[in-house]
Structures are given as structure tokens and as C-alpha cells.
KEKE-3310 file (N, C-alpha, C; in steps of 0.2 Angstrom, whole numbers, plus 5000, padded with zeros to 4 digits):
npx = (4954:4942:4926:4914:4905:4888:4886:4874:4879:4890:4896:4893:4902:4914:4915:4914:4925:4937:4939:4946:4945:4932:4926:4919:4908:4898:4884:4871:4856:4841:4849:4859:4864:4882:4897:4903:4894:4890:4897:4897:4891:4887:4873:4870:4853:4846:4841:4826:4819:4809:4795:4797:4812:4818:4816:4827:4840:4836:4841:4853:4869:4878:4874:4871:4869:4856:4858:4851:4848:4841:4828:4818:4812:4800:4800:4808:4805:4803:4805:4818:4830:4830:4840:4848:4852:4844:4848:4842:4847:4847:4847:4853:4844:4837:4837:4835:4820:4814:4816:4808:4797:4792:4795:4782:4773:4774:4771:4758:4750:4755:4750:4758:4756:4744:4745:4758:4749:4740:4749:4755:4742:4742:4737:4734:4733:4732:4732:4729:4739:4737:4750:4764:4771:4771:4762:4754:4762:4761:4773:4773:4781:4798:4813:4826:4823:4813:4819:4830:4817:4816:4822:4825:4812:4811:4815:4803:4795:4787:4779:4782:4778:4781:4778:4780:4783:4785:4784:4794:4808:4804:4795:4778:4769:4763:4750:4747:4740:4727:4720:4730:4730:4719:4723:4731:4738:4745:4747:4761:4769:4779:4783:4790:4785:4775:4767:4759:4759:4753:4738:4736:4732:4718:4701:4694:4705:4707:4696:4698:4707:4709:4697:4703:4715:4732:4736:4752:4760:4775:4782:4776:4765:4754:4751:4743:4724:4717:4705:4698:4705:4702:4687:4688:4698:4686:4675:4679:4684:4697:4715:4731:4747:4755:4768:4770:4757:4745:4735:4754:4765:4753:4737:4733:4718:4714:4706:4710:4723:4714:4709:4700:4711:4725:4741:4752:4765:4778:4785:4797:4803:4816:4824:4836:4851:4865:4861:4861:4876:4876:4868:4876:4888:4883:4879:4893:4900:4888:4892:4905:4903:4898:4910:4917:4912:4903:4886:4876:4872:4858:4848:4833:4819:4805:4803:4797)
npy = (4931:4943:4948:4952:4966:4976:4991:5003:5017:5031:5034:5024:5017:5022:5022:5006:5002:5004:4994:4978:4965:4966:4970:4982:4987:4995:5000:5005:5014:5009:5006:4991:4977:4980:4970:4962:4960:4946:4940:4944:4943:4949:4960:4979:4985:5002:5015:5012:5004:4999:4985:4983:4981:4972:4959:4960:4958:4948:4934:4934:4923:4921:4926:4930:4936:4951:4966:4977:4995:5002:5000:4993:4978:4974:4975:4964:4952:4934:4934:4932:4920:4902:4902:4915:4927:4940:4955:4971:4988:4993:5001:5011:5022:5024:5035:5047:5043:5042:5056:5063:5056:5060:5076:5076:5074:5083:5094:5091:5092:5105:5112:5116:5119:5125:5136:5141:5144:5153:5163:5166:5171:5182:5183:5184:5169:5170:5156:5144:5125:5108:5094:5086:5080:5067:5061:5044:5031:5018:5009:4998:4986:4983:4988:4996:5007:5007:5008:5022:5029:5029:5034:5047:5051:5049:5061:5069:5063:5052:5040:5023:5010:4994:4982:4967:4954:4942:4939:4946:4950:4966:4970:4966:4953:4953:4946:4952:4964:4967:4969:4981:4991:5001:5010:5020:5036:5038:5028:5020:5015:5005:4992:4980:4976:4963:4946:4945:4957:4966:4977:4976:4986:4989:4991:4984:4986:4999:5002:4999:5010:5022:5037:5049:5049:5047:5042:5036:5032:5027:5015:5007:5011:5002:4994:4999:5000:5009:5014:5011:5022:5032:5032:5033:5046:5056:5055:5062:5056:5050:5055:5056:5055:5053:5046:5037:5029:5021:5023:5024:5036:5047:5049:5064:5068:5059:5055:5055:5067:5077:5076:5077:5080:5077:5074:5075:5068:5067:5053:5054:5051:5046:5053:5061:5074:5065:5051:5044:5039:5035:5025:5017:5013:5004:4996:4993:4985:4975:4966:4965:4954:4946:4943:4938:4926:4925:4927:4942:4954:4959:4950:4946:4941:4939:4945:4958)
npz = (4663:4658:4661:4648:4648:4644:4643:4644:4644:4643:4656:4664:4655:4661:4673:4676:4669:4676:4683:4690:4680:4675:4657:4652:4638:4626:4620:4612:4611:4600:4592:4581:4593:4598:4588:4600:4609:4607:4616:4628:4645:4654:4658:4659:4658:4648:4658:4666:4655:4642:4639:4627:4622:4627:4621:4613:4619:4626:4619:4619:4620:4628:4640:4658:4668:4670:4676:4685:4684:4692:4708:4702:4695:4687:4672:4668:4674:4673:4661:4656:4649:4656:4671:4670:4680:4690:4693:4705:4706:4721:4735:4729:4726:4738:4748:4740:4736:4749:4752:4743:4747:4762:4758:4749:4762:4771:4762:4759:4773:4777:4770:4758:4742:4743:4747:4739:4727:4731:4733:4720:4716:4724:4737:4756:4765:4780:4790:4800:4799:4797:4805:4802:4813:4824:4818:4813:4805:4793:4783:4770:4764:4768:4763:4757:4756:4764:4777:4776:4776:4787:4797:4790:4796:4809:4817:4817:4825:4823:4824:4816:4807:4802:4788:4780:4768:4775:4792:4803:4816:4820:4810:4803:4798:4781:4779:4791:4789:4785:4798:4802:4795:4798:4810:4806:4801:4788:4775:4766:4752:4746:4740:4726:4712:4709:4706:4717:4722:4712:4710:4723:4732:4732:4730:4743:4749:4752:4759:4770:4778:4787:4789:4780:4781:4770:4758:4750:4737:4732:4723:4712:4698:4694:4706:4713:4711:4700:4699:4711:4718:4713:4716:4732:4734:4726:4733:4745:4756:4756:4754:4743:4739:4724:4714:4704:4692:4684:4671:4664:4656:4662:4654:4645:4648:4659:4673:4684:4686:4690:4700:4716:4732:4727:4729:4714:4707:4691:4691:4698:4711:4711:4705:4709:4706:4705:4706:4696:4697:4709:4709:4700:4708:4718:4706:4701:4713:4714:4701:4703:4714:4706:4696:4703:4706:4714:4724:4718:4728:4728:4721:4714:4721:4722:4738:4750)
capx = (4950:4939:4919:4911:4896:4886:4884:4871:4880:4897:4895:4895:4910:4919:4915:4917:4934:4941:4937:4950:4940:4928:4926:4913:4907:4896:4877:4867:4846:4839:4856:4861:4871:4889:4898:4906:4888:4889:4900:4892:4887:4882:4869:4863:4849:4846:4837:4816:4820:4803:4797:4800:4818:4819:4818:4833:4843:4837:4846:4864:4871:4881:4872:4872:4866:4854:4861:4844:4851:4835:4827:4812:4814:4795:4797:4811:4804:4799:4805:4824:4830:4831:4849:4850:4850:4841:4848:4841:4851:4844:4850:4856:4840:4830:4838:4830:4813:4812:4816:4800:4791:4795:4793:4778:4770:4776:4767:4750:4750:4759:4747:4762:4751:4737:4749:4759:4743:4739:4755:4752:4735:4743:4733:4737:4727:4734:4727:4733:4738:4740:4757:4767:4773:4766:4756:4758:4764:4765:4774:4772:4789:4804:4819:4833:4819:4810:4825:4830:4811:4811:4829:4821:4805:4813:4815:4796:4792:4781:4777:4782:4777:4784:4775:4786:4784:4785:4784:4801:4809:4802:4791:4773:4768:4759:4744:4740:4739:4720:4722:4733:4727:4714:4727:4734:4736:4748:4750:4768:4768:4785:4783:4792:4779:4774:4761:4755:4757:4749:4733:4736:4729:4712:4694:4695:4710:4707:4691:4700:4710:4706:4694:4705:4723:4736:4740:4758:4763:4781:4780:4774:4756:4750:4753:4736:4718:4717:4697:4696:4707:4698:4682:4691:4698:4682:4670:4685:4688:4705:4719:4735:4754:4755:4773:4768:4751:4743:4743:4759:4765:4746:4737:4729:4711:4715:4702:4715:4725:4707:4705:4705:4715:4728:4745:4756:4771:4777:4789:4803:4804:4821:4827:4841:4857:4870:4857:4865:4883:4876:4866:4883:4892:4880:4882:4899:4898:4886:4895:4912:4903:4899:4916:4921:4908:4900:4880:4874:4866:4853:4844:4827:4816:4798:4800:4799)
capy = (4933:4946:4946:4957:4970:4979:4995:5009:5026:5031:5036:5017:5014:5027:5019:4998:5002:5005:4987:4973:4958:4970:4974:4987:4987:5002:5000:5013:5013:5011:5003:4987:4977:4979:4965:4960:4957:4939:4936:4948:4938:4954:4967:4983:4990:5008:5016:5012:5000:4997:4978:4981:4980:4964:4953:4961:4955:4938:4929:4935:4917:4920:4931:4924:4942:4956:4970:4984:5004:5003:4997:4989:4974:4970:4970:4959:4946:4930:4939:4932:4911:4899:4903:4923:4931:4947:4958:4975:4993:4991:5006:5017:5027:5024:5039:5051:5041:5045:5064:5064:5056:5067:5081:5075:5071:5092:5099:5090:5092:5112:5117:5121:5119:5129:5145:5143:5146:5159:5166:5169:5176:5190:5184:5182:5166:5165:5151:5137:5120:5099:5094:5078:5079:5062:5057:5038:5030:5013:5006:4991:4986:4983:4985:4999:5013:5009:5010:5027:5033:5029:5038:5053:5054:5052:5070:5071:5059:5050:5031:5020:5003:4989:4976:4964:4947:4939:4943:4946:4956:4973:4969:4963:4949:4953:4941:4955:4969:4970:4972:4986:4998:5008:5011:5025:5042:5039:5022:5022:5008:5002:4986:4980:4974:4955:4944:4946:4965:4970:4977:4973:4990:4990:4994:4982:4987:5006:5004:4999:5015:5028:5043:5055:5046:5049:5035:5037:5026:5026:5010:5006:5012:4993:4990:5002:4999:5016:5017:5011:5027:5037:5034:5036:5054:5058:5055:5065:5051:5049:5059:5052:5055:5049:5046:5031:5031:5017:5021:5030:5042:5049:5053:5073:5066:5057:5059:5057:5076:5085:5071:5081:5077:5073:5078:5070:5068:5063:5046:5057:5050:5043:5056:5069:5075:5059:5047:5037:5039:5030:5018:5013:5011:4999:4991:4989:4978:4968:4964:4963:4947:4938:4942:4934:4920:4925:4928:4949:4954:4960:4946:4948:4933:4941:4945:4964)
capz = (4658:4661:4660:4646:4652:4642:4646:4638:4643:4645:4664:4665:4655:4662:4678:4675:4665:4680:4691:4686:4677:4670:4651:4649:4630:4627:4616:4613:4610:4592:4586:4581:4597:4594:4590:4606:4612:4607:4623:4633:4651:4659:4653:4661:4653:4651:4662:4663:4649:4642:4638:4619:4623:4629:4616:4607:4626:4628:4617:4619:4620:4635:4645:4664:4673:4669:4682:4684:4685:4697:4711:4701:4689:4684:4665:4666:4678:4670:4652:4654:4650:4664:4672:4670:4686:4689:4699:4706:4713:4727:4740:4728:4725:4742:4751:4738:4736:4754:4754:4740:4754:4767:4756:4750:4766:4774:4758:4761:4780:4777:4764:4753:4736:4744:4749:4732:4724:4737:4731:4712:4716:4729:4742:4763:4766:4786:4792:4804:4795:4801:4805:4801:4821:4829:4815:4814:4797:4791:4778:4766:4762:4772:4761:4759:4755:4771:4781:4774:4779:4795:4797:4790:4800:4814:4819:4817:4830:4820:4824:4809:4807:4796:4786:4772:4764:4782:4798:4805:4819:4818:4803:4802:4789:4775:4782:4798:4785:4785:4804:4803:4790:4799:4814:4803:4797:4782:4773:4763:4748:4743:4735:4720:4707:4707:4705:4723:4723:4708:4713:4731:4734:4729:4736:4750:4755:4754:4764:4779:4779:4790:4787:4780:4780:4765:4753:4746:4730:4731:4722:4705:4699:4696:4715:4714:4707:4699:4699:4717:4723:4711:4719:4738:4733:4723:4739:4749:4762:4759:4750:4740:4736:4720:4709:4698:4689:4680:4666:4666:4657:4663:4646:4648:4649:4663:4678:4692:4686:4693:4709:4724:4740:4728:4724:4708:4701:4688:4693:4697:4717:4712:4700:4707:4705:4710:4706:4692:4700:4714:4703:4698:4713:4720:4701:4702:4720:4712:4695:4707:4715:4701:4692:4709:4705:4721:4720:4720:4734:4725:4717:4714:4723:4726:4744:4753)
cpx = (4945:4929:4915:4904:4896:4884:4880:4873:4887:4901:4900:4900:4915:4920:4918:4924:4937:4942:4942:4942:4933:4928:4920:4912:4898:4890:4875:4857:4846:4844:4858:4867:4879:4891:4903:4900:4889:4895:4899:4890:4886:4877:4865:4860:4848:4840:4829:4816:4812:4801:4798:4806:4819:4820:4825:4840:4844:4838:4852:4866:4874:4879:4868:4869:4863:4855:4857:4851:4847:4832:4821:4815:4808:4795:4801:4807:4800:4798:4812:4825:4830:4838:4849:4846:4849:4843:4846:4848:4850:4849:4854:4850:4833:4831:4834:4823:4810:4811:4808:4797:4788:4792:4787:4771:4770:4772:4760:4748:4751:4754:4752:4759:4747:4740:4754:4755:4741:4742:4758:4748:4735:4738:4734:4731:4731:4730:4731:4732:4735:4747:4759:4768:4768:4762:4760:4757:4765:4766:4774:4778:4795:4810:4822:4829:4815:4814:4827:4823:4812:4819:4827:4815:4804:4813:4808:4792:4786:4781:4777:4781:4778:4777:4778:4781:4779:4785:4791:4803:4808:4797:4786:4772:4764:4750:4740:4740:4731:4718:4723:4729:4723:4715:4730:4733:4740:4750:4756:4768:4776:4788:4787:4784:4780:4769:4757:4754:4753:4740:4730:4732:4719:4705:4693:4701:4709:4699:4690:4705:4707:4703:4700:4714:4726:4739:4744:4760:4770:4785:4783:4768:4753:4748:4744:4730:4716:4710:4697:4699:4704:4691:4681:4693:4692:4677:4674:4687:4693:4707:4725:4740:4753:4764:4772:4758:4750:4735:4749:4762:4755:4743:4731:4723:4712:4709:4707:4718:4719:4706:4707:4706:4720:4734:4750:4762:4774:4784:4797:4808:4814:4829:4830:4847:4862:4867:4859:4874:4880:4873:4874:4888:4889:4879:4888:4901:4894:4890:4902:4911:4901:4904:4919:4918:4904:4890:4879:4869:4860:4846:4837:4824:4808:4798:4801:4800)
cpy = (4938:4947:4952:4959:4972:4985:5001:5017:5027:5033:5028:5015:5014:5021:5013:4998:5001:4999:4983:4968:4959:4973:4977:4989:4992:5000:5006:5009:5013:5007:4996:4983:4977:4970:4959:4958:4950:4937:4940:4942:4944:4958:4970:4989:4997:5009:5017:5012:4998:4990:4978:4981:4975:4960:4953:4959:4947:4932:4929:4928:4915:4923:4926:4932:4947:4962:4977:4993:5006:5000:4991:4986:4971:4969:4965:4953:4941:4932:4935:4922:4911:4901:4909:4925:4938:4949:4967:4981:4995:4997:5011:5025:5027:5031:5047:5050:5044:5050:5064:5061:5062:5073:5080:5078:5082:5093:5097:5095:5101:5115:5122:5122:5126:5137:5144:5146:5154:5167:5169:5174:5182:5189:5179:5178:5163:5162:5146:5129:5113:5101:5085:5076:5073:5058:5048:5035:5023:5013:5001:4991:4986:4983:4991:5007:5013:5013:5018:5033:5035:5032:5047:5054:5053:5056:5072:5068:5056:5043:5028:5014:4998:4984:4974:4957:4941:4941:4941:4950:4964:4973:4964:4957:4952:4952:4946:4962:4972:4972:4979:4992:5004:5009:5018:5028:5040:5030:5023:5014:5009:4996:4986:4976:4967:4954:4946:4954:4968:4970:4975:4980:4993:4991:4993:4984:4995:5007:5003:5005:5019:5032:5048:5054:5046:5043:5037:5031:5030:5021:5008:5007:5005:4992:4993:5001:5007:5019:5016:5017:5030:5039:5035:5043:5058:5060:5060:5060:5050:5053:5055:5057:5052:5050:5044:5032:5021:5018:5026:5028:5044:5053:5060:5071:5064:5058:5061:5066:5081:5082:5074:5077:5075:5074:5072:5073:5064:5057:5048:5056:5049:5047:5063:5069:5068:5054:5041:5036:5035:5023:5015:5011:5006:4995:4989:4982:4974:4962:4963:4955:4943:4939:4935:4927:4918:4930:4936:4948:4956:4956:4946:4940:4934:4947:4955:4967)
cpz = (4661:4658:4654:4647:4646:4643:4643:4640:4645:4652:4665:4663:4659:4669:4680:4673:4669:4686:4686:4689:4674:4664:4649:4640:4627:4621:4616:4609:4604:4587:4588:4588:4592:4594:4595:4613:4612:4614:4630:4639:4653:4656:4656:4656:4653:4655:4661:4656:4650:4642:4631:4620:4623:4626:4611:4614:4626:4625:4615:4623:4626:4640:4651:4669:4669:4677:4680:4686:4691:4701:4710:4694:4685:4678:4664:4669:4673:4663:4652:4653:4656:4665:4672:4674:4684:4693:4699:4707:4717:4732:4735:4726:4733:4747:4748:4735:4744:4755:4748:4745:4757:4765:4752:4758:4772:4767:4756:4768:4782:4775:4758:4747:4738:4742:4742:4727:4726:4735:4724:4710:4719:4735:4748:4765:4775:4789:4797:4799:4798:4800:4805:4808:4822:4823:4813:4806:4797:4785:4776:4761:4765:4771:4764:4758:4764:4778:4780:4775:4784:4798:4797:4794:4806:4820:4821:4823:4828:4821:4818:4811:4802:4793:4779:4773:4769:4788:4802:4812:4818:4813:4804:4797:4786:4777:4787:4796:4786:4795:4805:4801:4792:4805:4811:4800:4788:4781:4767:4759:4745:4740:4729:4716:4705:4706:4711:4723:4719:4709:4720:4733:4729:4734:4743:4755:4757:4758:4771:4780:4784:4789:4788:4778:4772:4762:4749:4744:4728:4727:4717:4703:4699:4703:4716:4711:4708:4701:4706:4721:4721:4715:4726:4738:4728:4729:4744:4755:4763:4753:4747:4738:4732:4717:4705:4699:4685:4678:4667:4657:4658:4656:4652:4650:4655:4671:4684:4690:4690:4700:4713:4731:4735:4726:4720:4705:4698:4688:4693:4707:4718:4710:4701:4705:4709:4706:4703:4694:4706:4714:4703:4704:4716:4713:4701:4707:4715:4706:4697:4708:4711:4699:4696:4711:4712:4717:4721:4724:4735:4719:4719:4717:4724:4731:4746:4758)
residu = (UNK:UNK:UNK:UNK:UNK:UNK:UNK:UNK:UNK:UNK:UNK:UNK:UNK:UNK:UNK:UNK:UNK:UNK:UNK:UNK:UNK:UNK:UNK:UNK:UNK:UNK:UNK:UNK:UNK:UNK:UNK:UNK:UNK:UNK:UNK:UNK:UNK:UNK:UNK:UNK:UNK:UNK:UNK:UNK:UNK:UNK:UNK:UNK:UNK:UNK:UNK:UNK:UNK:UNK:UNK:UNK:UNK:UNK:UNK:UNK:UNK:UNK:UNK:UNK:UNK:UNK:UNK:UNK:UNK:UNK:UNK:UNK:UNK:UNK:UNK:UNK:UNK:UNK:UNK:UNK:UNK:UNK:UNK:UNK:UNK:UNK:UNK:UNK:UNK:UNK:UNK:UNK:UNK:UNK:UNK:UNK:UNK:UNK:UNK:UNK:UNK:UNK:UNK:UNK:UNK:UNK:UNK:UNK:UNK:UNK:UNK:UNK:UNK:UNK:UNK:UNK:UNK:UNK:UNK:UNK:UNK:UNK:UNK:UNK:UNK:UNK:UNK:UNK:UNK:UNK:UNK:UNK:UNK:UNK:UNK:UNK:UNK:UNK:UNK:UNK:UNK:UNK:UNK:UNK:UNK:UNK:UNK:UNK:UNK:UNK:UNK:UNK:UNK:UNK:UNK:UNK:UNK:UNK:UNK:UNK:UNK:UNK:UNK:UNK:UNK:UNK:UNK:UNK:UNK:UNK:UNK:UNK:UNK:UNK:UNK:UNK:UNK:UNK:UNK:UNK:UNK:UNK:UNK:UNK:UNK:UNK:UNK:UNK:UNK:UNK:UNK:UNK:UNK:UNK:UNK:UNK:UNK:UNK:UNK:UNK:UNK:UNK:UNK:UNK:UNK:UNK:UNK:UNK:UNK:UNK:UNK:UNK:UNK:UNK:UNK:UNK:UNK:UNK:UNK:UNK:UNK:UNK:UNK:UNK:UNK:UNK:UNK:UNK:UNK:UNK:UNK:UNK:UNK:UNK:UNK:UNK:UNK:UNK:UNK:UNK:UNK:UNK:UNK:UNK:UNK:UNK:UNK:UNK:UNK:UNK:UNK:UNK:UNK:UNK:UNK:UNK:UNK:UNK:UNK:UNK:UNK:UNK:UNK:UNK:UNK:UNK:UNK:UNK:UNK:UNK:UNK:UNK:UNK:UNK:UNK:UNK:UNK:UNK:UNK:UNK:UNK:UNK:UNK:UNK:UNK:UNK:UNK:UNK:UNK:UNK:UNK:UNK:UNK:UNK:UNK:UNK:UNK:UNK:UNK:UNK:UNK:UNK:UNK:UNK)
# end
């Protein structure tokens, strides 16, 4: 007998149809579930499923898995019954979160923005810049994005440093973080969004930074206390990558659009050409080992 999913896009049918012991059953947003929901045990949401969705989920009868399109699960967590596993996609979007780093981190240090500008207005601003080369980077966060960083920056010979959950081979704990911080030029946040993270970045934490060093929220905006950067890139002391905002979408008034030192976009770190094709291939594995009554290797637990 085979397991029926719920799938919100025809990419995923097309995809799941093809696995024995999988029945992909196709939903759509705004519309009544079908009725092959009532036997539904898997369910992936669509993509940057709000939490008003939720409640029209969490009581499908037989549902035993939520399987994320994305590496972050915060509105489900502690939204689903007891027993319904959450599992992320975890390595299918960390290869292009990092090239937004990366390229990020060249168009601060380049003065790409500056000479774009430059370059509208007809005017030769030759100057010498900074360079990425050597600058030393930690990251908060240890998963399949971090991993994918430190692949790419590489080349640049830049010193990276880990900190997760715990302290592990290669990786700092969490506990010798207020140590760290003021050892480096660029801090890189990759956290998923828990109780412990939300706001983990706040005044105390950005007043052990460096003079001058680059705060990149690769993240989830929560993970940041908006006012405490605003009043760090307000003073000029420190600069910021942003992706995620809170609030997000950012309303126009917003004071952060005008904060200098700071460049923003708009939570698009994850979002290129492939993205949901590879969303899905790392869905399928997971939705393979439970069909196989084995657990996904992506079950969310807290830790980073």
C-alpha cells in the first residue's frame, strides 16, 4: 500500500509519482483540501507557508509527517499534534544561500553599489577599495549552509570559524560566543529560528563586534533585534547584509531602507533557477525513509 502526500504544485507530483510507495495528491492555496486528504500521512506545504495555513493542516487525521520545501520550519514548530514529525530540506538550498553571501560580502568590500551608482551618474570614481582576501569570518551555525560557505571562501583565504548548538570537532559552543565576536571582521548568522535564537542578536551581542565588521543575516530576521542594529549602522560602527528583515515584507516607511552601511534584499538568498528541483530531490529521500519506516534525516530538534 502505498503512503499518500500532499503535494501543493505539479513539479512535486510530477516528481513523487515516480518513487514506488508514494501517492502524490495535488492541493492547491485558497481551495478546499481534496478528498483524499483524509488519508493524507504526509504533507508538504507550499512554499513560505504562512501560520494562517496551519490550522487547515493540523487536523488531517492521519497525518504522521510535515516535509518543509525549505530549510526553516519556525511556523510549524510547536503548531503540529504530538507525533507529527517535522522535517526540513535541509542541503537543498545552502549552495545558493552561500553564493548570496559571498556575493554579498565582494559587493560591500568592492564598492560594487558605490560604482553602480557611479555608473548611472557618468562619473569615473577611481579609487582603491577593501578586499574579502584574509578577512577573517565567523559563522553561527554549523549545518549544510555553513559547510557550502566555507567551500566557497576558500579561494579567498579567509579564516572561518564555526560555532553550533555545542561544542564539537571544528565547532565552538554557543557558551564561548561572547569570547569570539570581537575577533572578526564579518559575522555570518545562519541559525534556524527558536526559542533560544530569537533575538540572540541584540545589543549585547553587537557591542562585542568589531569596529567596523559586517553583520550578515542569512538566517531569519527574528534571530535580530531590529532597533539594536539600527542604532549600530545609524552611529556607523558596524555595517550589515541583510536577506530577512523583521518585520518582513519591510513596510516603505521603514527606517532600516535609508540605514547606512547597509545592503538589503529582499529574502531572495535561497531563490534561484533549480531551487525547487532541488527542494524536491532532497524531499523525495526524506519521504522515501519514512515510506521505508525509517526516520528523515532532517528532523528538526533545535540544534545548529
Amino acid at each position: 500500500m502505498s503512503v499518500t502526500v500532499l503535494v501543493p504544485d505539479e513539479l512535486g507530483v510530477s516528481v513523487l509519482s515516480r518513487v514506488d510507495g508514494i501517492s502524490p495528491v495535488r492541493f492547491h492555496r485558497d481551495e478546499p483540501l481534496p478528498e483524499a486528504a483524509e488519508r493524507a500521512e504526509v504533507l508538504i506545504p507550499q512554499f513560505l507557508t504562512g501560520p494562517e495555513a496551519i490550522g487547515s493542516f493540523s487536523a488531517l487525521p492521519k497525518l504522521r509527517l510535515v516535509q518543509m520545501l525549505t530549510s526553516g520550519a519556525e511556523q510549524w514548530i510547536g503548531k503540529l499534534p504530538e507525533g507529527v514529525l517535522l522535517s526540513t530540506a535541509r542541503g537543498a538550498h545552502g549552495a545558493s544561500v552561500a553564493e548570496w553571501v559571498l556575493t554579498g560580502l565582494l559587493a560591500v568590500y568592492r564598492e560594487f553599489t558605490g560604482f553602480a551608482e557611479a555608473q548611472r551618474a557618468r562619473t569615473w570614481t577611481h579609487h582603491q577599495t577593501d578586499t574579502l582576501h584574509g578577512k577573517r569570518i565567523l559563522v553561527i551555525g554549523a549545518g549544510d549552509l555553513a559547510a557550502e560557505l566555507h567551500r566557497k571562501l576558500f579561494a579567498f583565504d579567509t579564516p572561518m570559524t564555526l560555532v553550533g548548538t555545542r561544542a564539537r570537532t571544528g565547532v565552538h559552543g554557543i557558551d564561548e560566543l561572547p569570547g569570539l565576536l570581537g575577533g572578526y571582521d564579518v559575522v555570518v548568522l545562519t541559525v534556524p529560528v527558536t526559542d533560544k535564537t530569537i533575538g540572540m542578536v541584540d545589543a549585547a551581542f553587537l557591542s562585542r563586534m568589531a569596529d567596523h565588521a559586517i553583520l550578515v543575516n542569512a538566517a531569519r530576521g527574528p534571530v535580530v533585534r531590529t532597533d539594536a542594529l539600527l542604532a549600530e549602522l545609524t552611529s556607523g560602527r558596524l555595517r550589515a547584509i541583510l536577506d530577512v528583515t523583521d518585520p518582513e515584507p519591510l513596510p516603505a516607511d521603514h527606517p532600516l531602507w535609508t540605514a547606512p552601511g547597509l545592503l538589503l534584499t529582499p529574502h531572495v538568498a535561497g531563490s534561484s533557477r533549480g531551487s525547487m528541483e532541488r527542494a524536491y530531490e532532497v524531499i523525495t529521500r526524506e519521504i522515501s525513509r519514512f515510506v521505508a519506516g525509517e526516520l528523515p534525516l532532517n528532523l528538526v530538534n533545535g540544534d545548529y
